[in-house]
C-alpha positions as CSV (number, residue, x, y, z in Angstrom):
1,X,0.0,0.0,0.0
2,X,0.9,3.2,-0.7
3,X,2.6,4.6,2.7
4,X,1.0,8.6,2.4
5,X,-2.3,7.3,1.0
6,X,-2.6,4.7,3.7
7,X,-1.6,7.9,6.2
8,X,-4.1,10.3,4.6
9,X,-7.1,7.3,5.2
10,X,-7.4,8.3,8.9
11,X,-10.1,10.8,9.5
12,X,-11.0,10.6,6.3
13,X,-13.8,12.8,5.0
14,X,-16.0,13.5,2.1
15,X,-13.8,16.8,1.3
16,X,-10.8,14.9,1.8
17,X,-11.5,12.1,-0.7
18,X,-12.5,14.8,-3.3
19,X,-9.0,16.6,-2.5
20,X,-7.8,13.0,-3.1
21,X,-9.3,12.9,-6.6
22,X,-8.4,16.2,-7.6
23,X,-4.5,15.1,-7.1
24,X,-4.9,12.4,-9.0
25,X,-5.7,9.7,-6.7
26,X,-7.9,7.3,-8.7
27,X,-11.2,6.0,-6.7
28,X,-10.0,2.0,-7.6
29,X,-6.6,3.2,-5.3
30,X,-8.6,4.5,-2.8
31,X,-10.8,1.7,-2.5
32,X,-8.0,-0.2,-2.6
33,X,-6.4,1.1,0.5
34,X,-9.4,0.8,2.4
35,X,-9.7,-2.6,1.6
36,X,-5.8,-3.2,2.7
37,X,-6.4,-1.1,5.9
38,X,-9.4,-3.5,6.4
39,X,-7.3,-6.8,6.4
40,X,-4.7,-5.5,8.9
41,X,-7.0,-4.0,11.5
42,X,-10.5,-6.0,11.2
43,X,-8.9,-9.4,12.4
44,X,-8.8,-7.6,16.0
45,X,-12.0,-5.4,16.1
46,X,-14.0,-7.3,13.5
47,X,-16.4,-5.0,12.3
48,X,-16.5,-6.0,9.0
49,X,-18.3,-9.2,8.2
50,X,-18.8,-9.9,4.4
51,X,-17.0,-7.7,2.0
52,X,-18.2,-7.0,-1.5
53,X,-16.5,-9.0,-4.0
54,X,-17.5,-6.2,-6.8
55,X,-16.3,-3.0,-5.0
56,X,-12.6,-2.9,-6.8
57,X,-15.0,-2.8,-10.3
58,X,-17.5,-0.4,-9.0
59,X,-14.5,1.8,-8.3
60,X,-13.3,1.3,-12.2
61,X,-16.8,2.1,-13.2
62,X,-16.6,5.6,-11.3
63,X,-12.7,6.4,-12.5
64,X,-14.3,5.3,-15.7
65,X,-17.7,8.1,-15.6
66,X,-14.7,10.7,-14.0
67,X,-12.6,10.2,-16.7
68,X,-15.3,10.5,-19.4
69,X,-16.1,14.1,-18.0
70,X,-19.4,13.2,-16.3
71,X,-20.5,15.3,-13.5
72,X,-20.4,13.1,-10.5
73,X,-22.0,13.3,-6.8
74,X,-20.6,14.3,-3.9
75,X,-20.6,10.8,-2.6
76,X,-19.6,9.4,-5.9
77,X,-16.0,6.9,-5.1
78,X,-16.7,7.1,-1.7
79,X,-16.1,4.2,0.2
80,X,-18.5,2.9,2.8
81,X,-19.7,0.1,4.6
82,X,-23.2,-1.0,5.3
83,X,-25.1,-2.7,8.5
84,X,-25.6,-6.4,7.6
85,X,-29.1,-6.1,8.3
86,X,-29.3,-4.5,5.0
87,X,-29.8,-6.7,2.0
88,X,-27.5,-6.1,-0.7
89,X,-27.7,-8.2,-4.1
90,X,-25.1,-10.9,-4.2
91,X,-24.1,-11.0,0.3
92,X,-26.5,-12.4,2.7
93,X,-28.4,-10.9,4.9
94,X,-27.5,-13.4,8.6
95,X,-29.3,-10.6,10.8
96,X,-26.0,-11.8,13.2
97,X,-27.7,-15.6,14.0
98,X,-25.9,-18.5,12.9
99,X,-29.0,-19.8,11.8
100,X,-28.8,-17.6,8.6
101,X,-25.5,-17.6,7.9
102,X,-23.7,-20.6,5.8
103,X,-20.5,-19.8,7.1
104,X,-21.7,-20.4,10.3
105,X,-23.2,-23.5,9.7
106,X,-26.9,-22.4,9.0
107,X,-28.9,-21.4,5.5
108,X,-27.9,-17.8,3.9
109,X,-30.5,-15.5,3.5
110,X,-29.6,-14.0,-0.3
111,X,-31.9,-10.9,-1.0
112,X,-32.8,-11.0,-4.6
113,X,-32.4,-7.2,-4.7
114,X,-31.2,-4.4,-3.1
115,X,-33.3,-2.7,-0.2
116,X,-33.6,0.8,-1.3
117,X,-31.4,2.5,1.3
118,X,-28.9,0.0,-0.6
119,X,-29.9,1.1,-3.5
120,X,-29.4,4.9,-3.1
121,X,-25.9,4.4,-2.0
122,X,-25.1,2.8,-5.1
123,X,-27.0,5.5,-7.1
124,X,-24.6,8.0,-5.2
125,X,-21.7,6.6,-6.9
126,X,-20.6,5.4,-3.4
127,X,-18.5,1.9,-3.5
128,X,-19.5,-0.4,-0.6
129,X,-16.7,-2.3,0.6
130,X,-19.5,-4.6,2.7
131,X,-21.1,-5.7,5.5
132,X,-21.2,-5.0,8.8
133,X,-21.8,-6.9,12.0
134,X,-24.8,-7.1,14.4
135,X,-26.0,-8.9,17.5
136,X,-28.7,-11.9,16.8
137,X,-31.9,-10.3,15.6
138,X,-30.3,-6.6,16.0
139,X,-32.1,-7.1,19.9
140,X,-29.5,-5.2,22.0
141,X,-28.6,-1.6,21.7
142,X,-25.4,-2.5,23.3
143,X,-22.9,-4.5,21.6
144,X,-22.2,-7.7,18.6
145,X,-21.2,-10.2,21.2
146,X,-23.8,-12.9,20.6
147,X,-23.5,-12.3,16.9
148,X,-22.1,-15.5,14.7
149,X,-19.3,-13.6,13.7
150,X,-18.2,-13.6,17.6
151,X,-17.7,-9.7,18.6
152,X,-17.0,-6.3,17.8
153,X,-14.4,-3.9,19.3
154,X,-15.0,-0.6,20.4
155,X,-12.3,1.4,18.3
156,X,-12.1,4.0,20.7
157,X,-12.1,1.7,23.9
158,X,-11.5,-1.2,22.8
159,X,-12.3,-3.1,26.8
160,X,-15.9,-1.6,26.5
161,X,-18.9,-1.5,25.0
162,X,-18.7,-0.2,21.3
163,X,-22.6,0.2,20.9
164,X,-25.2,-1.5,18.9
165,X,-26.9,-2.8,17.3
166,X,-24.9,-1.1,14.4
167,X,-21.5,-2.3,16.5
168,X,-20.1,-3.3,13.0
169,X,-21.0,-0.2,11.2
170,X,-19.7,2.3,14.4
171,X,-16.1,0.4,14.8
172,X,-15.4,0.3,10.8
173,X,-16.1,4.2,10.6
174,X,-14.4,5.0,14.2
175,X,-11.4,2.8,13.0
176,X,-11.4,4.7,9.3
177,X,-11.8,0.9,7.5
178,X,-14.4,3.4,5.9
179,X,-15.3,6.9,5.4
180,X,-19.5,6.7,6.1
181,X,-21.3,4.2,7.5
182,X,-25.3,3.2,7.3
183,X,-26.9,1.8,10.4
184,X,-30.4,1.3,11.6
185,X,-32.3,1.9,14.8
186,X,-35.3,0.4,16.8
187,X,-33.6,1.6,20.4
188,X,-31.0,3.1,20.4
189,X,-28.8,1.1,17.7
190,X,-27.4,4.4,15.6
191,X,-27.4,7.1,18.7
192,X,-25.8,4.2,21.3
193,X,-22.7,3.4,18.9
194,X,-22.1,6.7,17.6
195,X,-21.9,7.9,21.3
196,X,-20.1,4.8,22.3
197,X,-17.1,5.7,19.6
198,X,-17.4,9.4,19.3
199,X,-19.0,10.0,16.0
200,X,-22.2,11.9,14.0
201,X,-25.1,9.6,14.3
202,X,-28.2,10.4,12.5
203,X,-31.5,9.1,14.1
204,X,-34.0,10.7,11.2
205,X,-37.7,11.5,12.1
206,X,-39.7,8.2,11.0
207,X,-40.1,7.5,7.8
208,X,-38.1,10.2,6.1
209,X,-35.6,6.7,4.8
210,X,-37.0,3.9,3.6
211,X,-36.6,0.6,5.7
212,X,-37.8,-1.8,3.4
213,X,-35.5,-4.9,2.7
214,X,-33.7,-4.2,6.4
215,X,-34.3,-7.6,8.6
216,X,-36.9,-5.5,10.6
217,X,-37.6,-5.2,14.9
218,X,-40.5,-2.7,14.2
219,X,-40.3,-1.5,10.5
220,X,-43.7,-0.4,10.4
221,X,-43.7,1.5,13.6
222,X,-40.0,2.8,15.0
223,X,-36.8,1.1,13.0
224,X,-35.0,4.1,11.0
225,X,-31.4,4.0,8.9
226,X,-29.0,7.0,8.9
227,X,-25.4,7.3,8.4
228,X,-22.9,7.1,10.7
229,X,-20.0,9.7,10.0
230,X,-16.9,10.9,11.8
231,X,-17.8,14.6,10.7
232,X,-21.5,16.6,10.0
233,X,-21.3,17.7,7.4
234,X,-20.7,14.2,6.0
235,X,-23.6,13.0,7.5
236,X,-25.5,15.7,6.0
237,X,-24.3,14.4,2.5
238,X,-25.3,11.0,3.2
239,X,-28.9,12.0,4.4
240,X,-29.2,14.0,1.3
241,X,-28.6,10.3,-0.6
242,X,-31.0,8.4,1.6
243,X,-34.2,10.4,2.5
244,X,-37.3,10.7,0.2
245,X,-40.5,8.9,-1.2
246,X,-40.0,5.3,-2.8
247,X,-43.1,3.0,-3.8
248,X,-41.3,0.4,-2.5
249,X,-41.9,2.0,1.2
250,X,-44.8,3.6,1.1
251,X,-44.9,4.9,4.6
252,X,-41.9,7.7,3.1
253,X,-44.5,9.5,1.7
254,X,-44.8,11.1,4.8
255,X,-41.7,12.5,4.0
256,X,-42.9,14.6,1.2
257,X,-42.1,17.9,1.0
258,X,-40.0,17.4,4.0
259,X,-36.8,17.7,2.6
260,X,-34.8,21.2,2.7
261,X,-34.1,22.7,-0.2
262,X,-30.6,23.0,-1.2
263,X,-30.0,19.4,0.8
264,X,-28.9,18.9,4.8
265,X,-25.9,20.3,4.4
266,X,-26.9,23.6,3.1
267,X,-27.6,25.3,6.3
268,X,-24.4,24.1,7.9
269,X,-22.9,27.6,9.6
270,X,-20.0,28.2,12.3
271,X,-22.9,31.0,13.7
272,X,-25.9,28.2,13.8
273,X,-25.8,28.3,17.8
274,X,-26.2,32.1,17.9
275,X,-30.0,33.4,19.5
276,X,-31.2,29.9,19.9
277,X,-33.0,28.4,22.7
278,X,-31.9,24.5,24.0
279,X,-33.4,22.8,26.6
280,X,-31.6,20.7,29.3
281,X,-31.7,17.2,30.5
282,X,-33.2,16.6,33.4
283,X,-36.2,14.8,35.6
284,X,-39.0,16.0,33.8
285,X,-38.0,14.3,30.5
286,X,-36.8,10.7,32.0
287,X,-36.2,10.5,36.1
288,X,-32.6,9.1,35.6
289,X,-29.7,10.9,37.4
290,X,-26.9,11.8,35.4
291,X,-23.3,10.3,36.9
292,X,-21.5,12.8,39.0
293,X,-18.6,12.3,35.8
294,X,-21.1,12.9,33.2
295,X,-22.9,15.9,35.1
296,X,-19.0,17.7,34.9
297,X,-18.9,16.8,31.1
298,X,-22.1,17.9,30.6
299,X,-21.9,21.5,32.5
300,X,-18.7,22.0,30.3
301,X,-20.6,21.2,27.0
302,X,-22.8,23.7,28.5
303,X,-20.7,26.2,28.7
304,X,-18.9,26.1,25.5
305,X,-22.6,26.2,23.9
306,X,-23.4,29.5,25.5
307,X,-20.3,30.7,24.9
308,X,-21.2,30.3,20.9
309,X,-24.4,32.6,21.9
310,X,-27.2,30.0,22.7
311,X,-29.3,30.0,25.9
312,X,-30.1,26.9,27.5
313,X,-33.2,26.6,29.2
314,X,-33.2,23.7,32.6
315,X,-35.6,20.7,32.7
316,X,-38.1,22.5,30.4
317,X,-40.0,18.7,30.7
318,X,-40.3,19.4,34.3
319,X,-44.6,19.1,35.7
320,X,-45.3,18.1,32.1
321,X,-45.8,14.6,32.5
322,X,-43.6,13.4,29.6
323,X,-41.5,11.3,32.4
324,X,-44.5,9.3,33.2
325,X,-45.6,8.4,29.2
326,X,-43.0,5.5,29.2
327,X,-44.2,1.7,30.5
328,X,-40.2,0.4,30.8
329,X,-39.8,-3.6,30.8
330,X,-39.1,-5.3,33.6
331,X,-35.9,-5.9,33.8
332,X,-34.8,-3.5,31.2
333,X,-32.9,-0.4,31.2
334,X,-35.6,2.3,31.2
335,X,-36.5,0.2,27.8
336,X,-40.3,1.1,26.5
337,X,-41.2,-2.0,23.9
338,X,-43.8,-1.0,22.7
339,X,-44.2,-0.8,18.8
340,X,-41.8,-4.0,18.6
341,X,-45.1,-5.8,18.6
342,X,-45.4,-5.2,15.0
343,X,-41.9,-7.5,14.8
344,X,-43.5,-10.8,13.7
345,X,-46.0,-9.3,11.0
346,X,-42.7,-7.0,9.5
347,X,-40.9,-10.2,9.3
348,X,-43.4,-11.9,7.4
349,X,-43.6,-8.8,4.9
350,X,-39.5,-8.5,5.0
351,X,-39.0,-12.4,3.9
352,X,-41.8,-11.8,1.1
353,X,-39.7,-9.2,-0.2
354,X,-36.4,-11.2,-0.4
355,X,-37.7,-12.7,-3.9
356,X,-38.7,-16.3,-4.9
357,X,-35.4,-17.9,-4.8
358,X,-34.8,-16.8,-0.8
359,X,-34.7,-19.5,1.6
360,X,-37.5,-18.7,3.5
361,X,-40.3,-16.7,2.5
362,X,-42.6,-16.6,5.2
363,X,-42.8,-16.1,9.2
364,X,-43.9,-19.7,9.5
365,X,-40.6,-21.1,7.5
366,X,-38.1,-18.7,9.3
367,X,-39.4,-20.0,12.6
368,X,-39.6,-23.9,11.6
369,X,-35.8,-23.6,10.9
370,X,-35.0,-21.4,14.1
371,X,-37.2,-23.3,16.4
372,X,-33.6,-24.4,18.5
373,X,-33.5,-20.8,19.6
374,X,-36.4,-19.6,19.6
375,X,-35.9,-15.8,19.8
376,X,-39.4,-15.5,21.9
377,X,-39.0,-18.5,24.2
378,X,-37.7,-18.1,27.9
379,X,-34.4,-16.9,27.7
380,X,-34.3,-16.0,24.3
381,X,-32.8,-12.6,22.7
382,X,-36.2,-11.1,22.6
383,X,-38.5,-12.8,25.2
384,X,-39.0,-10.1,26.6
385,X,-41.5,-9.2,24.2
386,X,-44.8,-11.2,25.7
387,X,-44.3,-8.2,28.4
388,X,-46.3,-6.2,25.7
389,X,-50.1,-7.3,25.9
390,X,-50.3,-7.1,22.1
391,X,-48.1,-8.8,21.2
392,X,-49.3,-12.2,21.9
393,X,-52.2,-12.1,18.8
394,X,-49.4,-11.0,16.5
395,X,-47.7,-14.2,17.2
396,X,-50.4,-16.1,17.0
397,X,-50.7,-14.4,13.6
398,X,-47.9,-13.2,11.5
399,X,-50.3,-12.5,9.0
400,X,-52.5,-10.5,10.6
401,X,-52.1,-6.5,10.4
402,X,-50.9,-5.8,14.1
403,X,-53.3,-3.9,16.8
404,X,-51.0,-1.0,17.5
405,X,-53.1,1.2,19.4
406,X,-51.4,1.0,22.9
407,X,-48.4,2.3,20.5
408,X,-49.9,4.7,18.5
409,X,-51.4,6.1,21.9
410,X,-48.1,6.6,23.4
411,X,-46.8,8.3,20.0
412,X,-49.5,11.0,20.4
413,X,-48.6,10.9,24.0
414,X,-45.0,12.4,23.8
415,X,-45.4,14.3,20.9
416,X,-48.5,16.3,21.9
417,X,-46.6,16.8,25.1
418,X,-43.0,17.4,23.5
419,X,-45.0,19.6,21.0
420,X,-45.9,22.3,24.1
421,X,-43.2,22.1,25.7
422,X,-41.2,23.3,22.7
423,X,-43.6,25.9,22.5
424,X,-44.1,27.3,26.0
425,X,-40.7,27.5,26.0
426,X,-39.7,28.8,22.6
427,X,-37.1,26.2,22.3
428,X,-35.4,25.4,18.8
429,X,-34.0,22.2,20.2
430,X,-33.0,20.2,23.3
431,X,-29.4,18.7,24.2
432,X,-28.9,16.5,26.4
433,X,-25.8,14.1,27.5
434,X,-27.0,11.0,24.9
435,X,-25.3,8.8,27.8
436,X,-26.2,9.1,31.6
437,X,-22.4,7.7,32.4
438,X,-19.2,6.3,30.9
439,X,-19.6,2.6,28.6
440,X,-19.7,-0.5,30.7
441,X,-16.9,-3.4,29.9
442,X,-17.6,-5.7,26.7
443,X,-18.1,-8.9,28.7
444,X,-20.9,-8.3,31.9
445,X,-24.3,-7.6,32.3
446,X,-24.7,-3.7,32.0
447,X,-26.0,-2.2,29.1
448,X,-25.4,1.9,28.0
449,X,-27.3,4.1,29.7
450,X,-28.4,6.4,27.3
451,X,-31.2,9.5,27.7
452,X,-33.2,9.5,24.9
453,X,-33.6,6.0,23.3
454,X,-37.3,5.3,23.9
455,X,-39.1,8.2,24.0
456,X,-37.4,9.4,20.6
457,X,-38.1,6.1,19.3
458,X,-41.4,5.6,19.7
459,X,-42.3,9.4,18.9
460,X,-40.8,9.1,15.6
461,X,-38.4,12.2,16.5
462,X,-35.3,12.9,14.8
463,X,-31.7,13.1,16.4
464,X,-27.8,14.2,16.1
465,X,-25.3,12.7,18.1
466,X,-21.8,14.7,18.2
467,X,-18.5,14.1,20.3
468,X,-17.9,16.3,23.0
469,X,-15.0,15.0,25.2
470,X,-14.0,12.1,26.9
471,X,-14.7,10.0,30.0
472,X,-11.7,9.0,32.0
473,X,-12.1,5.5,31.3
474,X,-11.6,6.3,27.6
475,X,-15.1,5.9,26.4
476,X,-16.0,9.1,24.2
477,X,-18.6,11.3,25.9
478,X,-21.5,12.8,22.9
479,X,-24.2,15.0,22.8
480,X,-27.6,14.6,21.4
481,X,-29.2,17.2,19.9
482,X,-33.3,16.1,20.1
483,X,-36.0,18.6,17.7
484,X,-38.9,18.5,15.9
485,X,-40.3,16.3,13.4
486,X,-38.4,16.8,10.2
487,X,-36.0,19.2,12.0
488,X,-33.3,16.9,10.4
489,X,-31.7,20.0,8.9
490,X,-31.6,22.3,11.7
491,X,-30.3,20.1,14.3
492,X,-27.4,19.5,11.8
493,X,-27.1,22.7,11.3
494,X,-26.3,22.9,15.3
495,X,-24.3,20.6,15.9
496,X,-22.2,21.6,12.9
497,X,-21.6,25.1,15.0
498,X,-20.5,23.0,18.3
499,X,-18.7,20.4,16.0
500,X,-16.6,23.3,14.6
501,X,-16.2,25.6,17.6
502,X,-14.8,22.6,19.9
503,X,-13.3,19.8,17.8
504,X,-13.8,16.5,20.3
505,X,-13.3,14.5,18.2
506,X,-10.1,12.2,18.5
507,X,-8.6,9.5,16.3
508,X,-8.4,6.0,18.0
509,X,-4.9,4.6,18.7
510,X,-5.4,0.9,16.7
511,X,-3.7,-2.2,17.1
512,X,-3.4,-4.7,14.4
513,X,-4.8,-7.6,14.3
């Protein structure tokens, strides 16, 4: 490998690979070198499951339209890696069980086509190098470690928890195997490993990005894909490639009219902070203490916010009520199930969509072949679901549409009350800490404790995690900037000011592997 190009791969952003171009770097060499840097580091943090045996040509194909004076994308060479969840013509789609992975032993899931979030990366022009890893089912928010593929590393913190579900995606970007990253939420799984290895997580409002053809926990009802990025403005560019309306997930038509003009990144400004009103974390949103660390971290991150000219407004939530909305499972971190109900009628629908060569098509097959584990028995990944009343009829009946009125009641719920509270107190946005203390070690039972997973999640409201500092264990401390629906832009647009003004974020020292 070349020695500078391998050198210049760390940190790597968008404007960075274009100033790579423009020298005369080709797209197949910088693909290339990502690909190298991927077989000396991912033996130790393994983030990267599958690769893409077609990325070297797609990279030709872009040097190709370059060369030919065609006016390319902003995205267009860029390489990136996306969550294994996500089918992509030609890899499987294991969903982190063994079950559904050859390799592994069990029967590969093989998509027929690309889901579209897939799809719209390759439309970008952006090469995928491949897959990423995941925990079984996607059903923790906390790390890979039960996945087939044995576990992830935190990049950052390499002892601790690197996040998840989307562990894969959050290590290959926070370790620069890649420059962007797509990942997917249901609770927590893009804000937890963003946070967990100090990088710009997207959490969009529902159903501005199509889900469709992503192995689903709630795809009607809460599951979102954003990018993971180590920089704003290069998450802006990737939202730009995956929001909007597609008939093949009809729910984005929501989204219509939605989208800024100009794109995510065009209201990105060093002054964004200046005259705006942020509300603070605190009992009247969720009635979990902050740790005395995090509550130093967080009053500095204060500080350097009002010193860019914003006013931050304390526990805005507080006699509101929102607090008391959530119905945590037992057991559970402050974790609100509700919408996962739908997950058994969303898998029927994904496996339909996987074509008529897939190996299963149909609830009933998938859980013939998986019966060993069953993910809903006792002491399975998500057993905790029969704590939801609904959701018994749903597994009775896969087929059946869901009853999702206890959900849709709590979705009216927090945004009626997040609504007012905005309002009454003229607030453009909240930040908050998105973690209530530093990461918990990889092996042991603690889970992150984050601030906003649930209620964000089940409200459909969008969210931007940024670095700002570090713990003194060495986990990466974030903020998460919390905002209307559809506020995609403006929250960016805030945490590009802060991003700018401060500069947390820090470069992990790697070990081979």
């Amino acid at each position: 490998m070349d020695a500078a190009l391998d050198s210049a791969l760390v940190e790597m952003t968008v404007a960075d690979v274009h100033a790579a171009f423009a020298r005369g770097v080709t797209a197949e060499a910088l693909a290339q070198a990502f690909l190298d840097r991927i077989a000396t580091y991912n033996p130790r943090y393994n983030a990267v499951i599958f690769l893409n045996p077609h990325a070297l040509d797609d990279a030709r194909a872009i040097d190709r339209r370059r060369a030919a004076g065609e006016e390319l994308g902003p995205l267009a060479g860029v390489p990136v890696v996306v969550k294994d969840t996500m089918d992509m013509a030609g890899l499987p789609t294991t969903a982190g069980w063994h079950f559904l992975c050859a390799r592994a032993g069990g029967t590969d899931l093989m998509p027929g086509t690309d889901s579209p979030v897939v799809a719209r990366m390759r439309a970008a022009g952006c090469i995928i190098l491949g897959k990423t890893n995941v925990p079984v089912l996607s059903a923790t928010g906390s790390h890979a470690n039960d996945s087939w593929a044995g576990p992830t590393l935190n990049a950052m913190a390499p002892d601790l928890l690197p996040g998840g579900s989307s562990a894969g995606t959050a290590t290959a970007v926070a370790a620069s195997l890649a420059v962007l990253g797509l990942a997917e939420e249901t609770g927590g799984s893009i804000q937890n490993p963003a946070s967990a290895q100090g990088l710009v997580g997207i959490k969009p409002t529902f159903a501005l990005v199509p889900n469709a053809g992503v192995v689903p926990l709630a795809g009607s009802t809460r599951d979102v894909v954003g990018p993971v990025a180590r920089c704003v403005r290069d998450a802006a560019l990737t939202l730009d490639a995956l929001a909007g309306y597609t008939a093949a997930d009809p729910k984005t038509v929501a989204g219509i009219g939605r989208r800024p003009k100009g794109g995510y990144a065009s209201r990105l400004s060093p002054d964004a902070l200046q005259g705006r009103r942020l509300g603070l974390y605190g009992p009247g949103w969720r009635d979990r203490p902050l740790s005395r660390e995090t509550t130093a971290l967080y009053e500095r991150a204060q500080d350097e916010i009002a010193a860019r000219g914003a006013t931050l407004v304390p526990d805005p939530f507080a006699g509101s009520g929102f607090a008391a909305i959530g119905r945590p499972v037992a057991g559970l971190d402050h974790y609100d199930a509700r919408g996962i109900e739908s997950v058994v009628h969303d898998l029927q629908l994904y496996l339909q969509r996987l074509g008529p060569d897939a190996a299963y098509r149909s609830f009933a097959e998938f859980a013939a072949a998986t019966k060993a584990e069953d993910p809903f028995a006792p002491g399975g990944v998500l057993a905790w679901m029969h704590e939801v009343p609904a959701f018994a009829p749903c597994l009775a009946d896969p087929l059946a549409p869901p009853d999702l009125s206890d959900f849709l009641a709590a979705r009216e719920q927090y945004l009626a009350v997040f609504d007012a509270v905005m309002a009454e107190h003229g607030l453009d946005a909240l930040v908050f800490p998105q973690m209530r203390d530093t990461l918990p070690p990889l092996h042991g039972p603690e889970t992150i404790h984050e601030t906003t997973v649930c209620e964000i999640n089940i409200a459909g409201l969008p969210g931007v995690v940024v670095p700002a500092g570090q713990y003194a264990s060495g986990a990466p401390f974030c903020l998460i900037l919390v905002g209307r629906l559809w506020s995609e832009a403006d929250l960016l647009a805030l945490a590009y000011d802060y991003e700018t003004a401060t500069r947390h974020r820090r470069a992990p020292a790697l070990a081979a592997g």
